[in-house]
BABA-640641 format. One line per field, with one value per residue: residue number from 1; x, y, z of N, C-alpha, C in turn. Coordinates in steps of 0.1 Angstrom, whole numbers, plus 2048, in hexadecimal, padded with zeros to 3 digits. Example, Ala and Ser with C-alpha at 12.3 -4.5 7.8 and 13.67 -1.06 7.14 Angstrom:
2
k: [1;2]
n_X: [884;880]
n_Y: [7C7;7EA]
n_Z: [84E;847]
ca_X: [87B;889]
ca_Y: [7D3;7F5]
ca_Z: [84E;847]
c_X: [884;881]
c_Y: [7DF;800]
c_Z: [84E;84F]
END
This chain:
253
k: [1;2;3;4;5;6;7;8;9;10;11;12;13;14;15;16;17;18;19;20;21;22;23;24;25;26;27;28;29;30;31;32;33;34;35;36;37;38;39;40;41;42;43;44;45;46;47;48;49;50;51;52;53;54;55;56;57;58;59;60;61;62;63;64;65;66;67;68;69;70;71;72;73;74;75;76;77;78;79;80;81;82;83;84;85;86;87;88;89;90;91;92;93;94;95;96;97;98;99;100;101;102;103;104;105;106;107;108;109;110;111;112;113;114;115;116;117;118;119;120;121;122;123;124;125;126;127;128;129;130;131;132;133;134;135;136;137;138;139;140;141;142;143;144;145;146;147;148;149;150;151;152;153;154;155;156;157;158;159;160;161;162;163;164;165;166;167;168;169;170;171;172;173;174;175;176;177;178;179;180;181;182;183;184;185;186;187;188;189;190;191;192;193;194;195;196;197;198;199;200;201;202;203;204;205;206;207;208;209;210;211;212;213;214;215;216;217;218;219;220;221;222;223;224;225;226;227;228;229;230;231;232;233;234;235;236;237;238;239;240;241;242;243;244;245;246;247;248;249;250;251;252;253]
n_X: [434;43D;453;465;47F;499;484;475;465;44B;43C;41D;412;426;42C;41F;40B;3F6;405;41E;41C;41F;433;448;445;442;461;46F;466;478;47C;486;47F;46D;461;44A;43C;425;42C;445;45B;470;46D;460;473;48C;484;481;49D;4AB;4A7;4B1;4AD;4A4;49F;494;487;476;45F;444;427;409;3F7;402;412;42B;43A;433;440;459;45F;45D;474;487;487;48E;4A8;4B1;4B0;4AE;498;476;45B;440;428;416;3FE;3F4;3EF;3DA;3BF;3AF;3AB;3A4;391;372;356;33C;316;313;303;30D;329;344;34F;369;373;36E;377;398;393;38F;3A9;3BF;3B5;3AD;3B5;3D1;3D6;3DA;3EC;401;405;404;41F;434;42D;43E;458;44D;444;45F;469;462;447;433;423;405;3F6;3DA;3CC;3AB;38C;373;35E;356;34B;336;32E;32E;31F;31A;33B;33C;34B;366;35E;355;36D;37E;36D;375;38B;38A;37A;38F;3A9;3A1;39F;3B7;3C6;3BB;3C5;3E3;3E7;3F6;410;416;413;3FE;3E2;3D5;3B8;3B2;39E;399;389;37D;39B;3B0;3C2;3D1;3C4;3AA;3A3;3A8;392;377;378;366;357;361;362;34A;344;357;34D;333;33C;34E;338;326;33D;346;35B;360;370;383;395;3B8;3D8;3ED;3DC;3D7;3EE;3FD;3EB;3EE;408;407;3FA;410;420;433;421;406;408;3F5;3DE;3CA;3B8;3A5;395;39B;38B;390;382;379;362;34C;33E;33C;342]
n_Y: [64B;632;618;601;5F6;5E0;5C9;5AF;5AE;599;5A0;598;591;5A8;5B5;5CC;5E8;5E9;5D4;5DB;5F5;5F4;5E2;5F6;609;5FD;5F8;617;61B;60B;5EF;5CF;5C1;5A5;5A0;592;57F;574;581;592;5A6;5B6;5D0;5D9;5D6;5E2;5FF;603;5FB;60D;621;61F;60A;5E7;5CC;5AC;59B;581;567;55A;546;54B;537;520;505;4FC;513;52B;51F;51F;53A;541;538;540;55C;55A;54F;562;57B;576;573;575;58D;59A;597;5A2;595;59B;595;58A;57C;593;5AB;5A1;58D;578;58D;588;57A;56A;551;54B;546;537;515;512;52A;533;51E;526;542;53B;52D;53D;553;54D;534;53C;551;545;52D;53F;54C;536;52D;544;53E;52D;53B;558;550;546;55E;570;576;58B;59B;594;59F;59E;5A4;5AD;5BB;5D1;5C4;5B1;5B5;5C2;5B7;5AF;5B3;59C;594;57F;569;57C;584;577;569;57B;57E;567;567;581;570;55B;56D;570;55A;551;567;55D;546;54C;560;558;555;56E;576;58B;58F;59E;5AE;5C6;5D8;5E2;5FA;5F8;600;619;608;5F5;5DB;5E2;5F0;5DC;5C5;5D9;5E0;5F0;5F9;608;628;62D;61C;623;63F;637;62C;63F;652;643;643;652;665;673;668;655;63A;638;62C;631;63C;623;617;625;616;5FD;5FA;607;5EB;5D8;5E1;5E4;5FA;5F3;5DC;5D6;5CF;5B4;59C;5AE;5C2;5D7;5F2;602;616;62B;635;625;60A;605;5F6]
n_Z: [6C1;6AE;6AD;6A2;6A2;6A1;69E;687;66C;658;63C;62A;606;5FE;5E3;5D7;5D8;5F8;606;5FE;609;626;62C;624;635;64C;64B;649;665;672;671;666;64C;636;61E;60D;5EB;5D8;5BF;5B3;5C9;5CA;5C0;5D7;5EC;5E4;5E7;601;60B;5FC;606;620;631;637;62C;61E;5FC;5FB;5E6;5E7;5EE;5FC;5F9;5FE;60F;615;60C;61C;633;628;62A;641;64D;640;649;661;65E;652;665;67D;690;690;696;68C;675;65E;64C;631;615;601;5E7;5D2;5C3;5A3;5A6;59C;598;5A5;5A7;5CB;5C0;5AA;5AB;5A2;5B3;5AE;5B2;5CB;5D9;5D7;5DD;5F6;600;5FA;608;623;62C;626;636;650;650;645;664;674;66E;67B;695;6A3;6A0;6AD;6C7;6D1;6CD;6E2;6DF;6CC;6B1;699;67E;66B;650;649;63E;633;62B;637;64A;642;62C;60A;5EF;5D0;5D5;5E2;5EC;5F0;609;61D;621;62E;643;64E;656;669;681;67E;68B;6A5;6B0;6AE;6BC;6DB;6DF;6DD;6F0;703;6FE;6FA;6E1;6CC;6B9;6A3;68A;670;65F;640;62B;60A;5FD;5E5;5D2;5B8;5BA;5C4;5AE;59B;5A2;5A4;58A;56E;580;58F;593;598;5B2;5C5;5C6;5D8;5EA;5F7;5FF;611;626;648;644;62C;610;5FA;608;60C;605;615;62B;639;645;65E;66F;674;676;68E;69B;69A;6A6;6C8;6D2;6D3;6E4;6F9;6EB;6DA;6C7;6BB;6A4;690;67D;65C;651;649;658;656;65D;67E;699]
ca_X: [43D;43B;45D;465;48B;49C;47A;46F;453;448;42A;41C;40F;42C;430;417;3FB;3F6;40E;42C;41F;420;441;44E;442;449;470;46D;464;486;476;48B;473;46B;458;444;432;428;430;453;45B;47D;46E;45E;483;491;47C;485;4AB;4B2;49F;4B7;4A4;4AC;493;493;47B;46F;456;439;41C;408;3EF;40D;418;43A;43E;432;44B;468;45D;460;480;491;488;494;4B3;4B7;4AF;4AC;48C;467;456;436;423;40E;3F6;3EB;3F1;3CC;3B5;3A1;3AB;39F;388;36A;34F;32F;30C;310;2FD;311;335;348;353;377;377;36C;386;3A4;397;393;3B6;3C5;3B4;3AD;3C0;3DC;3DD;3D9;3F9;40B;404;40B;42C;437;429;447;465;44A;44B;46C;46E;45B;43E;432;415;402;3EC;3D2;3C2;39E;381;366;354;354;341;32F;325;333;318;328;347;339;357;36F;35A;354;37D;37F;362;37A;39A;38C;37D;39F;3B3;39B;3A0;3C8;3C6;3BA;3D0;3F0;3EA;3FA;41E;41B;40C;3F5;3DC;3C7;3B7;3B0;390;398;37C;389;3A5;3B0;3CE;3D7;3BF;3A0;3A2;3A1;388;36F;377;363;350;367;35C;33C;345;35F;341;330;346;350;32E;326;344;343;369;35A;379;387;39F;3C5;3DD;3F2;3CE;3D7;3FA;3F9;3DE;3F4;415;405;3F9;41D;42A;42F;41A;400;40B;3ED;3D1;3CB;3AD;39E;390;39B;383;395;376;371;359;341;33C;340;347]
ca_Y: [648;625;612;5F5;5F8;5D1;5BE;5A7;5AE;593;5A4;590;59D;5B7;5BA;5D5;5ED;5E9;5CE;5E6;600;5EB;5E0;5FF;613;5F7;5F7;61D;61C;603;5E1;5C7;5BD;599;5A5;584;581;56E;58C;59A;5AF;5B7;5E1;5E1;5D2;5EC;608;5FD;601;61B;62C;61D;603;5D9;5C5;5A3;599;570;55D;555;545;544;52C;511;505;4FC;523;52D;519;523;547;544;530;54B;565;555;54C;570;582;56C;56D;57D;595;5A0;58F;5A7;591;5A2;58D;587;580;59E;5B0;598;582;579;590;57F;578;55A;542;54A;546;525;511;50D;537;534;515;52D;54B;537;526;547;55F;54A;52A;53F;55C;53B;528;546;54E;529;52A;54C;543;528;548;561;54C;548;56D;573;57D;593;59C;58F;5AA;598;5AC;5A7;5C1;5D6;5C1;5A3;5B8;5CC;5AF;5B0;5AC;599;590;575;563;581;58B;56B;565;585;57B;560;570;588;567;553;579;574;54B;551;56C;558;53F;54F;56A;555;558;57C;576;593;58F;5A5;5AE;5CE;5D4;5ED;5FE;5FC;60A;61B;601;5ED;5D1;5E4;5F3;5CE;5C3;5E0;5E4;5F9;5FF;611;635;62D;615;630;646;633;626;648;656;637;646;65B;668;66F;668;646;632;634;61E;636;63B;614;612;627;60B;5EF;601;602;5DF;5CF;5E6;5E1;603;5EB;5D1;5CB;5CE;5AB;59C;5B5;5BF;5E3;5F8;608;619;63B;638;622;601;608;5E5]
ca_Z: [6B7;6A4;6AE;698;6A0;6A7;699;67F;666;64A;635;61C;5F9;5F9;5DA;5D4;5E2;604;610;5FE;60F;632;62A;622;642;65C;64C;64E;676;677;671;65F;643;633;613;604;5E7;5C9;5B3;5B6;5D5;5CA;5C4;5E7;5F4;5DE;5ED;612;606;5F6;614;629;637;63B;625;614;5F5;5F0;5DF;5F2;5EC;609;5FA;5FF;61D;614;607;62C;639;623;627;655;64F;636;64E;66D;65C;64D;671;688;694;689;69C;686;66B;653;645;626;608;5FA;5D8;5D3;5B5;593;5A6;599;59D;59D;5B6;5D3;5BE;59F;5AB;5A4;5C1;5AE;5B6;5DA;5E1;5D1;5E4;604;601;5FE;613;633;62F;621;642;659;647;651;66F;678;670;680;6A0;6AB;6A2;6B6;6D0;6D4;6D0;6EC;6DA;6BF;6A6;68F;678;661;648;646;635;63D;61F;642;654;63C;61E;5FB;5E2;5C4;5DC;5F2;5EF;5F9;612;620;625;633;64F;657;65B;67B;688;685;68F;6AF;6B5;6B2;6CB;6E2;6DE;6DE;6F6;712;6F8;6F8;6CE;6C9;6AC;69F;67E;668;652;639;622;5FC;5F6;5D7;5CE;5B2;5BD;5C6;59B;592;5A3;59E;576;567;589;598;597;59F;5BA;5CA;5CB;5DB;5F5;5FC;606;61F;633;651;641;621;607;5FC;610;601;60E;623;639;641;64A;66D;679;66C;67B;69F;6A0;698;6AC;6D0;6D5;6D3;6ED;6FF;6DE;6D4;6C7;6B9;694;68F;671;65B;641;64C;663;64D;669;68B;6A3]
c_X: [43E;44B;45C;477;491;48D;479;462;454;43B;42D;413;415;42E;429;40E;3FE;403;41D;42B;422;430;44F;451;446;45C;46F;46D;46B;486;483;480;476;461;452;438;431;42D;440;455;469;478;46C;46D;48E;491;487;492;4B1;4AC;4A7;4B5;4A9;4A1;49A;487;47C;462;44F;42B;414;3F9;3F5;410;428;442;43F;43E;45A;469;462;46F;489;48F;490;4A0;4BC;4B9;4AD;4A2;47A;45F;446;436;417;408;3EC;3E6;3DF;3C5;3AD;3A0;3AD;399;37B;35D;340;324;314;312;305;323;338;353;360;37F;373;373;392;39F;39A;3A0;3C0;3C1;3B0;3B6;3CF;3E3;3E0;3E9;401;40C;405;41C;435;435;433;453;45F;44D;458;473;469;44F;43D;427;410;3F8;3E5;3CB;3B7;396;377;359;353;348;334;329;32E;32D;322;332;345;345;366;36A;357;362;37F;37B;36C;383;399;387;387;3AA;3B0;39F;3B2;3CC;3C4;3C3;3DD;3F4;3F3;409;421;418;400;3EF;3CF;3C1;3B0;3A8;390;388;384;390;3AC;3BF;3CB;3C7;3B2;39A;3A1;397;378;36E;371;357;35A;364;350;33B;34E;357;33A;333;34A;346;329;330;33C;34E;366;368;37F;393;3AD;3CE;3E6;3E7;3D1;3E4;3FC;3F2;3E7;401;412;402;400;425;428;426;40C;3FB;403;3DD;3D4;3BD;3A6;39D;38E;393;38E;38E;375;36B;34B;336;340;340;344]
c_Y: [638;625;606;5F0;5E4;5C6;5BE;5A7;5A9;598;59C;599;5AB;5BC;5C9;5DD;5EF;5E1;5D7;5EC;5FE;5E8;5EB;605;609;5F9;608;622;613;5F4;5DA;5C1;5B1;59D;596;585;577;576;58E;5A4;5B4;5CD;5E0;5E2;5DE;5FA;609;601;608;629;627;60E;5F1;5D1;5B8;59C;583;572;557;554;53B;53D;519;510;504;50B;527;52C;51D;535;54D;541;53C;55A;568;557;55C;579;57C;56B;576;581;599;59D;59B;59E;592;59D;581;586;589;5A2;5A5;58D;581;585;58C;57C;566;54D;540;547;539;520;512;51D;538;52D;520;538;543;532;52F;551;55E;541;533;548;550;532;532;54A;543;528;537;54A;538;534;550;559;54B;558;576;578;583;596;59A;59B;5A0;5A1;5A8;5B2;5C7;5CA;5B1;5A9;5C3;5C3;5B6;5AA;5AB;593;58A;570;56B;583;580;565;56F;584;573;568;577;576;55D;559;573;566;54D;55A;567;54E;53F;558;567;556;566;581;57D;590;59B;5A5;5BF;5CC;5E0;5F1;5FC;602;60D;615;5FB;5E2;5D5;5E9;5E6;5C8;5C9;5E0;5EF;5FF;607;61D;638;627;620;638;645;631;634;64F;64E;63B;652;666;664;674;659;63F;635;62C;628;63A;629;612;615;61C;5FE;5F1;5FF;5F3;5D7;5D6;5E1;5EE;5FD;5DE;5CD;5CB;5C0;5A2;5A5;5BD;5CF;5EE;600;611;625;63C;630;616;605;5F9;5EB]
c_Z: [6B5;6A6;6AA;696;6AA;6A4;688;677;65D;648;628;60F;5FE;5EE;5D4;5DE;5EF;60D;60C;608;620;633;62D;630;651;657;64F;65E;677;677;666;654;63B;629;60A;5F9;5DD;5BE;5B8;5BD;5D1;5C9;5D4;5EB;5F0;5E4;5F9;610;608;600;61F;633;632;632;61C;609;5F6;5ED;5E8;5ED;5F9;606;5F9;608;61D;612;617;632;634;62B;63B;653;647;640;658;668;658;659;67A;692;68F;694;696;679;669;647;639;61B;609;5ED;5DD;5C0;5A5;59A;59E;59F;599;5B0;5BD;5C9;5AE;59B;5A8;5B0;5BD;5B4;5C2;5E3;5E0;5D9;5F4;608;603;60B;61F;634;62D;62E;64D;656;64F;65B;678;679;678;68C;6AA;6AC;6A9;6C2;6DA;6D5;6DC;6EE;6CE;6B8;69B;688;670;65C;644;639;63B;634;62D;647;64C;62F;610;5F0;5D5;5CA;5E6;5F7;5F6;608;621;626;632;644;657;65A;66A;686;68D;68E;6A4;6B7;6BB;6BE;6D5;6EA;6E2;6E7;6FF;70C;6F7;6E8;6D0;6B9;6AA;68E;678;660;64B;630;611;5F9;5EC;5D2;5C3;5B3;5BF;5B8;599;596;59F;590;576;570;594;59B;5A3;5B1;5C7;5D0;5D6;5ED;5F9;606;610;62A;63E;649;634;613;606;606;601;608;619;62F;641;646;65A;676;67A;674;68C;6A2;69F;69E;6BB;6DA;6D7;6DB;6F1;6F8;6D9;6D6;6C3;6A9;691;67F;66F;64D;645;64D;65B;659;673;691;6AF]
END
């Protein structure tokens, strides 16, 4: 049983998709929730609610450092200390899709600023209130497209790569505080964000991606939350370091 009762969880990109549904399910299993997004979090917080549950929505843009920083300080201030950081908030859905040699560097700065510099930002500032809390967990969401290639998607796939190597540096790092890190590599899942990127390849793409499994059907987002739930939990305690698949059985590690 997933106990989340007396901790702290900031997920970022809650407004939607996956980080809702992250949000949702850790306040669910008793978590105090910190919902961040550039979009408006005010349904997830809603959600969380009206289900009984403790939640706050801000404004977060974790390709700013000053956001970061408002975003640890308004948590603190709200609960007094942060326990688990869901790292989700990523460009995927409306990037460019396009070969390597055909991307423009202004789309490979803007994904990298977000989707490595941006998990690293936060996870910087979380890790003086973990400390002080005695510890805690960091989740990073990575991709199977790291370990698996994403023709067309160098640049997500390429962020992605970093993420389990930074998941893997910070572990190191922090273990001696009791800061667990790990990272998550989902397969595509059928959200909001995997329809815009695909367009008009999505059927096909679906298909596709389905048959490459071992666990032959697509990924939805409640298949990711369980995985995401144990590793901010302290059911998890002594997993850290490590780069959990989440594709139905497509990469094995």
């Amino acid at each position: 049983m997933i106990d989340m009762k007396g901790k702290v969880a900031v997920v970022t990109g809650a407004a939607r998709g996956l980080g809702r549904a992250y949000a949702v399910h850790l306040a669910k299993h008793g978590a105090q929730v910190v919902a961040g997004d550039v979009r408006d979090c005010d349904e997830t917080v809603s959600e969380i609610t009206q289900a009984g549950g403790d939640a706050i929505s801000l404004n977060l843009d974790v390709g700013d450092t000053s956001s970061c920083e408002a975003m640890a300080s308004a948590a603190v201030d709200k609960y007094g200390r942060i326990d688990a950081l869901i790292n989700n908030a990523a460009l995927y859905g409306g990037l460019a899709s396009a070969k390597a040699n055909e991307l423009e560097e202004e789309e490979w700065q803007r994904v990298m600023n977000v989707n490595v510099t941006g998990v690293w930002r936060c996870a910087k500032v979380v890790i003086g209130p973990m400390k002080e809390a005695g510890g805690g967990s960091i989740v990073n969401i990575a991709s199977l497209a790291a370990m698996h290639g994403l023709a067309n998607g160098a640049h997500y796939a390429t962020s992605k790569a970093a993420v389990v190597g930074l998941s893997r540096t910070l572990a190191r790092e922090l273990g001696r505080y009791w800061i667990r890190v790990n990272s998550v590599a989902p397969s595509a899942v059928m959200t909001e964000g995997t329809s815009e990127f695909m367009g008009d390849r999505l059927e096909k793409a679906k298909e596709a991606i389905a048959s490459g499994q071992s666990l032959r059907r697509n990924l939805e987002t409640d298949d990711l939350v369980g995985t995401v739930l144990f590793l901010a939990s302290d059911a998890s305690k002594f997993v850290s370091g490590q780069t959990i698949m989440v594709d139905g059985g497509t990469h094995f590690l």
